[in-house]
Backbone as JSON, one array per atom type, in Angstrom:
{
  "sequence": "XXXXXXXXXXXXXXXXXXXXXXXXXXXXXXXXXXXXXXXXXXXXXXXXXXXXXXXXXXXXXXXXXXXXXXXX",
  "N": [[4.19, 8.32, -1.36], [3.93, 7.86, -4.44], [2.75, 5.94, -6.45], [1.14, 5.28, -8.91], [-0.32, 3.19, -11.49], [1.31, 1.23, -10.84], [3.74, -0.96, -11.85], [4.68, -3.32, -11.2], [3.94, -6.71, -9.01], [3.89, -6.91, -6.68], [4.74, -4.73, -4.0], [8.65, -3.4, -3.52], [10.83, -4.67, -1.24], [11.7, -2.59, 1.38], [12.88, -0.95, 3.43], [12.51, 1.37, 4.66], [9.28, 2.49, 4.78], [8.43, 2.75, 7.31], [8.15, 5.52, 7.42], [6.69, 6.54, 5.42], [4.17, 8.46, 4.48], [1.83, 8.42, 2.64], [0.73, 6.47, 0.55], [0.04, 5.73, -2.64], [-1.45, 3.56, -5.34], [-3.14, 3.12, -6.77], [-4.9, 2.04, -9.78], [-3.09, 0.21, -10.5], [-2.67, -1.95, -12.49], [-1.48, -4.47, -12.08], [-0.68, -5.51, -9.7], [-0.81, -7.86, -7.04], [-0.45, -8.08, -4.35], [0.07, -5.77, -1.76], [2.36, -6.2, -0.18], [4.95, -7.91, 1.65], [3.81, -9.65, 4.42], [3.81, -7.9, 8.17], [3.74, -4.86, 8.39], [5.63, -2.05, 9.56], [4.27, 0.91, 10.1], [4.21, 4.06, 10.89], [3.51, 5.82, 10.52], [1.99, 6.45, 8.49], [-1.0, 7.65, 6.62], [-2.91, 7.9, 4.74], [-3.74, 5.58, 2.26], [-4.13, 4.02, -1.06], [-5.81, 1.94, -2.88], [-7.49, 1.4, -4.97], [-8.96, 0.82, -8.43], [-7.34, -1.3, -8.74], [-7.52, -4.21, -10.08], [-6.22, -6.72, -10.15], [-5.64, -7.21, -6.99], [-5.34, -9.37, -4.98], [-6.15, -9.17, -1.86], [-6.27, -6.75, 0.94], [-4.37, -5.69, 2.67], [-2.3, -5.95, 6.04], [-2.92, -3.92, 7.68], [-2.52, -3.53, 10.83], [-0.54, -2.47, 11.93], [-0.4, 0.2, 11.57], [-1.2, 3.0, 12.99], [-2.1, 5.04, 12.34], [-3.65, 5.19, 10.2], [-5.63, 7.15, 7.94], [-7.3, 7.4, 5.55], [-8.56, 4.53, 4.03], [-8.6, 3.35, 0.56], [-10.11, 1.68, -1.9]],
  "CA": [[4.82, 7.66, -2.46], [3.08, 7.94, -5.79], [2.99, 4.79, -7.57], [-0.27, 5.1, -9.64], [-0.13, 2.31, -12.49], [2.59, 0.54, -10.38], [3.73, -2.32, -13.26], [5.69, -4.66, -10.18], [3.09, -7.43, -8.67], [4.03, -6.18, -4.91], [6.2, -3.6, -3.74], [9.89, -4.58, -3.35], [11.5, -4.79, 0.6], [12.12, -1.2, 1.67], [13.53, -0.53, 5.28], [11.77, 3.1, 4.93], [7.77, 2.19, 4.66], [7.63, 3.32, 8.24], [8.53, 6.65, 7.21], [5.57, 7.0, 4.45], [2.37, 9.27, 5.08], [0.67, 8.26, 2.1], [0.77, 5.63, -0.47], [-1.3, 5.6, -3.75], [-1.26, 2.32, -5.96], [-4.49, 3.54, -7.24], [-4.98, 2.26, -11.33], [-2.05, -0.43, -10.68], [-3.45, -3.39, -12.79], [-0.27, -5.61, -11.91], [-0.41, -5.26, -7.98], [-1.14, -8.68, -6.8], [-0.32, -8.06, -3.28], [0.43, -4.71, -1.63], [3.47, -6.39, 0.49], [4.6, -9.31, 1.88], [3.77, -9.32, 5.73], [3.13, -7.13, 8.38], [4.93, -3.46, 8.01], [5.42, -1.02, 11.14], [3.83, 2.17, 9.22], [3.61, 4.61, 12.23], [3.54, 7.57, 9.93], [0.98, 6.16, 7.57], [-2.33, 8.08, 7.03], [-3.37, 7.56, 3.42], [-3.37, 4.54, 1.23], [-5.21, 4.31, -2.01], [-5.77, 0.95, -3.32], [-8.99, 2.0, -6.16], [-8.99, 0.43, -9.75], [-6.51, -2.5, -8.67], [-8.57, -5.51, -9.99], [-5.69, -8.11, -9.5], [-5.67, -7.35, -5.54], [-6.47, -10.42, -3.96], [-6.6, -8.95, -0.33], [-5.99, -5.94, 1.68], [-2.46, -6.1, 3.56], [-2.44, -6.17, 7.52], [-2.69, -2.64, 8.53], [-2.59, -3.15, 12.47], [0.69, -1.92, 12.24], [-1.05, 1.72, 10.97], [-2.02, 3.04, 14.18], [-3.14, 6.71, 12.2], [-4.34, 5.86, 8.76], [-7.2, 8.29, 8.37], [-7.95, 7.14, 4.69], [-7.96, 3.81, 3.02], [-9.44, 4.18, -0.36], [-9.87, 0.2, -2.81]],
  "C": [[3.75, 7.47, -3.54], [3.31, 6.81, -6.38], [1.76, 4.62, -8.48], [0.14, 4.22, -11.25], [0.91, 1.4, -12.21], [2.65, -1.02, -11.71], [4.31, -3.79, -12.11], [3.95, -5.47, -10.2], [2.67, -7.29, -7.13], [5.25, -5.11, -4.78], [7.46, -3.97, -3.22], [9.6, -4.18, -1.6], [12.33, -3.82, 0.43], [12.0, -1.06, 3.45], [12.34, 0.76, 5.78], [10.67, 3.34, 4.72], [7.96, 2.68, 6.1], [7.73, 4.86, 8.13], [7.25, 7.81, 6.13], [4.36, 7.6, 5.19], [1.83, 8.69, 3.58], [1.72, 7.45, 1.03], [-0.13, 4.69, -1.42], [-0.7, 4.38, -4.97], [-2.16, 2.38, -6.56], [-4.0, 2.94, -8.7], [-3.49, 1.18, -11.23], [-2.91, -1.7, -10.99], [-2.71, -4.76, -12.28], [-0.76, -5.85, -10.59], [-1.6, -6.59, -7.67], [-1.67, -8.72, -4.84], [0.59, -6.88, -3.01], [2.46, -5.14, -1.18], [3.29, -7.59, 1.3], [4.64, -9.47, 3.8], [3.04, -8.42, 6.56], [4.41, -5.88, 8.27], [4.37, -2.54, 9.05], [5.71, 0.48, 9.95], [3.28, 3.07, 9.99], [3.06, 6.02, 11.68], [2.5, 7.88, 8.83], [-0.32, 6.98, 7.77], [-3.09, 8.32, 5.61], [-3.44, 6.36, 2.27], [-4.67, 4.53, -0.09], [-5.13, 3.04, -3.17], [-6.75, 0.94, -4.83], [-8.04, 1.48, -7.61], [-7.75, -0.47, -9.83], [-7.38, -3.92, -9.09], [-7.74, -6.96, -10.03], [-5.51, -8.12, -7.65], [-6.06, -8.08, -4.95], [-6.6, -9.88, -2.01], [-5.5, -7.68, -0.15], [-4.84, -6.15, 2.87], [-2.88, -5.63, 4.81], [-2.1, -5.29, 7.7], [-2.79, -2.6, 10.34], [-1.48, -2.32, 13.14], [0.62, -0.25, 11.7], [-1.74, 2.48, 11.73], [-2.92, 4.55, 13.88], [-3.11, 6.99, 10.8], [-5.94, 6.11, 8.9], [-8.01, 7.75, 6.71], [-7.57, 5.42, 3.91], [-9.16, 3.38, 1.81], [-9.31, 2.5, -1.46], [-11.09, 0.54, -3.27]]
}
């Protein structure tokens, strides 16, 4: 999922985040917080958090059992 410059503050409540391999937020000045919780992301293996400078914290990947890159 491409969201580069995302304008939201977090990403809405989507059923189908376990379904994502990669998700770039990269250059999103808004993005306060990736999401609210923890999220079962079995399929996950990219995230790209870089040039977010409202990000107060890194979201609870335990539920990411095969991301190979995460990139802030």
């Amino acid at each position: 999922m491409d969201l580069k410059g995302c304008p939201m503050e977090t990403l809405p409540c989507m059923s189908q985040y376990y379904e994502l391999i990669e998700i770039d937020l990269s250059c999103s000045s808004s993005i306060i917080q990736v999401w609210h919780g923890k999220k079962f992301l079995q399929k996950l293996k990219y995230l790209y958090l870089s040039k977010c400078p409202r990000l107060k914290q890194i979201p609870d990947l335990s539920e990411a059992p095969n991301l190979e890159i995460l990139h802030v």
